[in-house]
N, C-alpha and C positions, 0 to 999 in steps of 0.2 A: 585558649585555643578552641575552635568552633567543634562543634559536633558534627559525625559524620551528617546529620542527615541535614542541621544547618546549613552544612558546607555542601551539599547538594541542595538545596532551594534557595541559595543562591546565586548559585548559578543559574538552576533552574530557572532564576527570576531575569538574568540575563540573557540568558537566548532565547525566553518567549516572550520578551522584550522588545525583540527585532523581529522586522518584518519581514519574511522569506517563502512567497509563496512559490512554486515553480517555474514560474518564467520572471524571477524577481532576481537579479544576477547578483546585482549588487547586494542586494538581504541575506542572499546564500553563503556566498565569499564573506559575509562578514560572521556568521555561525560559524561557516564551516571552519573561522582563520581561529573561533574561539579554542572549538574542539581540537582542532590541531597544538595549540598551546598547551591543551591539560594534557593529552596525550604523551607528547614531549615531555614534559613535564614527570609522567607516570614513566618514562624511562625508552618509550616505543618509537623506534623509527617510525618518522612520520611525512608522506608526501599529498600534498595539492593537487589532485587530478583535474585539468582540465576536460571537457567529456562534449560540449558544444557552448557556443555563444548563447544560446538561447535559454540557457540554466547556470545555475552557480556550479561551484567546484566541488567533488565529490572529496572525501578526505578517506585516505587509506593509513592502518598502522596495524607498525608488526614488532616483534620481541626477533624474529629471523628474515632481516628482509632477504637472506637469498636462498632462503628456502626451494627448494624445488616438489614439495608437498607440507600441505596444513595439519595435523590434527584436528584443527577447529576455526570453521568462519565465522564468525559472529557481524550478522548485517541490520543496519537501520537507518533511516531517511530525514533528512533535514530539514524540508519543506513541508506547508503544509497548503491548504487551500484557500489559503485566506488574501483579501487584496491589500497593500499597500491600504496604512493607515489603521488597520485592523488592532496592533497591536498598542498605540497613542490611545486610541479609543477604548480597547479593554484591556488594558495591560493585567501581568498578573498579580494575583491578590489570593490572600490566606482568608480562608472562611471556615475556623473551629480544623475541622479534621482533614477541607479539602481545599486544595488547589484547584485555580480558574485560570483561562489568560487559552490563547490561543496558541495549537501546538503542545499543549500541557500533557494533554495524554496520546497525543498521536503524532509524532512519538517522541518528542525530546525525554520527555522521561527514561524511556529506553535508551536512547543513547547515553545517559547521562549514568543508569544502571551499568550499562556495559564497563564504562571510565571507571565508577567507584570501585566494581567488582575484580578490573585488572590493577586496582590501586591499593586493593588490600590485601592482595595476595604476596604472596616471598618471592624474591626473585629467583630464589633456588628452585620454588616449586614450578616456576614459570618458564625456565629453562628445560625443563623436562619437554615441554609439549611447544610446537610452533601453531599461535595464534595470528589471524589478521582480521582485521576491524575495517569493516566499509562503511562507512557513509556515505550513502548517495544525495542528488537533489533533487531527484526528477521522478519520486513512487505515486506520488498523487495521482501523477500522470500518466503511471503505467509505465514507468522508466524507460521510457523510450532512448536516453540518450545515454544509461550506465546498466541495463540489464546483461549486455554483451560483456563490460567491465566486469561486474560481477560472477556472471559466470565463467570466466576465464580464470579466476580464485576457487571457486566452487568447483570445478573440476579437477580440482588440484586438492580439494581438503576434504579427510574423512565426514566429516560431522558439517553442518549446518546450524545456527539456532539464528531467531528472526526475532526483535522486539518490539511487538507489538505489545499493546496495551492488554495484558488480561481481564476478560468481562467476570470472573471469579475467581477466586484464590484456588490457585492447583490447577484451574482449567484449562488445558493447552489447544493447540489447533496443530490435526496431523492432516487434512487434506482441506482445503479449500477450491472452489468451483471456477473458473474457466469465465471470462470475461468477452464481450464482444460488440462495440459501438457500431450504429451502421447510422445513417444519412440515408432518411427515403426522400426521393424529390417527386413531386406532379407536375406537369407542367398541362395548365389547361386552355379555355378558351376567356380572355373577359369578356362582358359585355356589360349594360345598362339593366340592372337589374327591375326595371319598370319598363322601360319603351320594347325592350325586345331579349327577354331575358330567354327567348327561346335558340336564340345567336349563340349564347356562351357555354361553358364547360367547365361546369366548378372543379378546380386541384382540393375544394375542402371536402367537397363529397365523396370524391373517386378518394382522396384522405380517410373518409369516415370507412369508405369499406374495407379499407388496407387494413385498419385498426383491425378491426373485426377479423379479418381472415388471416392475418399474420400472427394475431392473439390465442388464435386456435391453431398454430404449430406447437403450440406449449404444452409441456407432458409433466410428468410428475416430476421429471429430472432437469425438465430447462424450464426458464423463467424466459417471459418477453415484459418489457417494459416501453408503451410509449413515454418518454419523462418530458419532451420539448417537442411541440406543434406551434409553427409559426404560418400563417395565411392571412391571404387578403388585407385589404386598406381599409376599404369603408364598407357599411353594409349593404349601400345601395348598388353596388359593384358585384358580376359575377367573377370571385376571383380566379385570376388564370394561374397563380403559382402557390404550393402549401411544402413547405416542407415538417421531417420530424425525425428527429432522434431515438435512434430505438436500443436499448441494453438488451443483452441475451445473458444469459449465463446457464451454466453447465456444469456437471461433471468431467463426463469425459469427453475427448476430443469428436470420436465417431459423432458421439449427441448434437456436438456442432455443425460437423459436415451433412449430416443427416437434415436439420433444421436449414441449414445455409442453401443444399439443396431445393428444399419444398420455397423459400422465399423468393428466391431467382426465377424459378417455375410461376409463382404467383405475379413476378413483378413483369415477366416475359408477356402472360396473359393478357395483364393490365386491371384496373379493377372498376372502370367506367368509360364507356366509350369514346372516343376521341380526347383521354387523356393521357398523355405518356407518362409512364412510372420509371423513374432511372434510381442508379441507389450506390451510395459510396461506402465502402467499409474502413473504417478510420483507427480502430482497435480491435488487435484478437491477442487475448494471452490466454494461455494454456493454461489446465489446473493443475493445481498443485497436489501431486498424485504421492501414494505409496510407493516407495523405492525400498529396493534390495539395501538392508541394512538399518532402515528407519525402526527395526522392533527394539535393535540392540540399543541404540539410540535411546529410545522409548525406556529401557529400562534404565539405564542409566538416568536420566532426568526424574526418574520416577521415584529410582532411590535416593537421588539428591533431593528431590519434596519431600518425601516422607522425611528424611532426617533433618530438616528446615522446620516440621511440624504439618507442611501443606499435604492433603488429600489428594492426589494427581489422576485425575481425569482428563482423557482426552475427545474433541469435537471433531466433527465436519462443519467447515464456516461458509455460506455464500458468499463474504467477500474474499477480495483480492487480495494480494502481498510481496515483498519478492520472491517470498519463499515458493511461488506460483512456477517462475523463471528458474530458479532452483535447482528445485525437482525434474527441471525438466533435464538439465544434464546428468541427472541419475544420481543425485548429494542426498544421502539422509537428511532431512531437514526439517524443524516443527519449529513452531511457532507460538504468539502468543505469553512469551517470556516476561514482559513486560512489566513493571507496575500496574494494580487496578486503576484502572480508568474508564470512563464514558463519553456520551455526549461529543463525537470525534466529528467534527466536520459544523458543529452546532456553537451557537454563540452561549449554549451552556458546559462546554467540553471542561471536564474535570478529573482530578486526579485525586485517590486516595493516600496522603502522606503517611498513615498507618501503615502503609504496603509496600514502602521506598524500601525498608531494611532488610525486610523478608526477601523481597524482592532480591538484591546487592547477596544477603547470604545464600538463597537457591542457587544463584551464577556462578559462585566461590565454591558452593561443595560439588558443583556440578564439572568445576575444571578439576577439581581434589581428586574426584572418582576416574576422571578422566585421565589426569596425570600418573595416577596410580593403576591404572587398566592400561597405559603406554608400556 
């Protein structure tokens, strides 16, 4: 008979196997039909949420499906960033202590945690407390199409926990920063940049000064990133259009409105004569703030690390999560549960297998404490 931790990398080996990045439907559906099987299997009503055409199925499971409040959400993501083919070309592979392969630590691992941890538990002790399991498809993304899903569970269950990958053992995440994609457009003048380059109206220049002057709404608390600038054809062309992608991020919400104000201000002005500046906002999620309840929370997980052997410390992260969406309907929620892992989003993403057990037993003393403080 396989060992537990066998019996998890390989599965493991199976669903980072497949290819499911967020708008990969058919990739998703075929993970999510996995997880749905072990579930089942672990004893949990289990259903297929359809959520849009545009992403795979998100998988829900519960020990009380008619529960009308949770003790405990437990949420993680199916998808990861990677395109079709991804996984043919680096499928996963053992190297000494660590796992490689796409999706390995962001976050199938976590999911995979979650299943072992309600798989080892008694059903007596599990009957004590109503759990529910989300799986979503769509966090890469910013869950556009199961964040509302989610929080319709979350507003219904005392507790939160999110599995994300741990960057150290014990280290959790109780607040992370506030996200916001915007689209700036130029639209200038072209012309022939030798016979009469006095005709035209570069969108890359009136570009260069936006840079500059939108880089300087940045304060200690928001970050501005231009990360995509696209302009002009040839060089011999004065280009008439540049656009660029710009990331914000934030603490708190004010910091945003505060920031979103001064750019609309800037973008009204303009930043070169005769070029218009127009600008799309395409993502705004909220951070993932302290709520009422998140201490008690906090000690709880703190006493299940310590008695696991882990050190429990908690962070502020700049990235994103669901736990972001969360918090925001007022759920205690922390994050970072994970197995160790790195390299997330990198064709070096990797997962520490020394970390799968500890990992499975922190989850299991963490419902034990839980079940016993019901």
């Amino acid at each position: 008979m396989p060992s537990l931790l066998d019996d998890y990398l390989d599965k493991l080996r199976t669903v980072v196997n497949l290819d499911c990045g967020s708008y990969d439907p058919e990739g998703l559906n075929a993970v999510s039909r996995y997880f749905q099987i072990w579930f089942a299997e672990a004893g949990f009503q289990v259903e297929a949420v359809n959520l849009d055409e545009r992403t795979g199925t998100a998988m829900l499971a519960t020990n009380k499906p008619h529960a009308a409040h949770y003790d405990l959400l437990l949420s993680g993501h199916l998808d990861t960033v990677f395109e079709r083919g991804t996984a043919q070309a680096r499928p996963f592979r053992l190297e000494g202590q660590k796992a490689y392969g796409p999706g390995v630590a962001d976050m199938k691992n976590g999911c995979l945690q979650i299943l072992f941890a309600l798989k080892s538990l008694s059903k007596e002790l599990l009957d004590k407390l109503a759990i529910v399991v989300i799986l979503n498809p769509d966090e890469e993304i910013g869950s556009p199409y199961s964040h509302a899903f989610i929080d319709e569970y979350a507003q219904r269950s005392t507790y939160a926990l999110v599995f994300e990958s741990q960057e150290q053992p014990g280290l959790f995440t109780a607040q992370r920063k506030g996200i916001a994609h915007l689209d700036l457009f130029m639209h200038g003048v072209g012309a022939h940049a030798g016979f009469c380059p006095e005709l035209g109206r570069s969108a890359i220049t009136a570009m260069a000064h936006a840079i500059l002057s939108v880089n300087a709404l940045a304060t200690d608390s928001v970050t501005v990133n231009f990360g995509v600038i696209k302009g002009g054809l040839v060089a011999n062309a004065i280009p008439a259009e540049c656009s660029a992608r710009i990331d914000v991020r934030f603490w708190e919400l004010s910091e945003w409105e505060e920031f979103f104000t001064g750019f609309k201000a800037l973008c009204k002005k303009g930043f070169l004569a005769d070029v218009t500046a127009e600008f799309k906002l395409l993502v705004l999620i909220p951070p993932m703030v302290k709520t009422q309840g998140q201490e008690q929370l906090k000690a709880l997980l703190s006493q299940a690390a310590q008695e696991v052997g882990l050190t429990p410390a908690y962070q502020n992260s700049g990235g994103v999560s669901d736990g972001n969406h969360i918090s925001q309907v007022g759920t205690p929620v922390l994050d970072s549960l994970g197995p160790l892992g790195g390299g997330c989003h990198t064709e070096g993403e990797w997962l520490d297998i020394g970390s799968v057990e500890s990992s499975i037993q922190l989850l299991c003393r963490f419902i034990e404490l839980l079940a016993k403080a019901s």
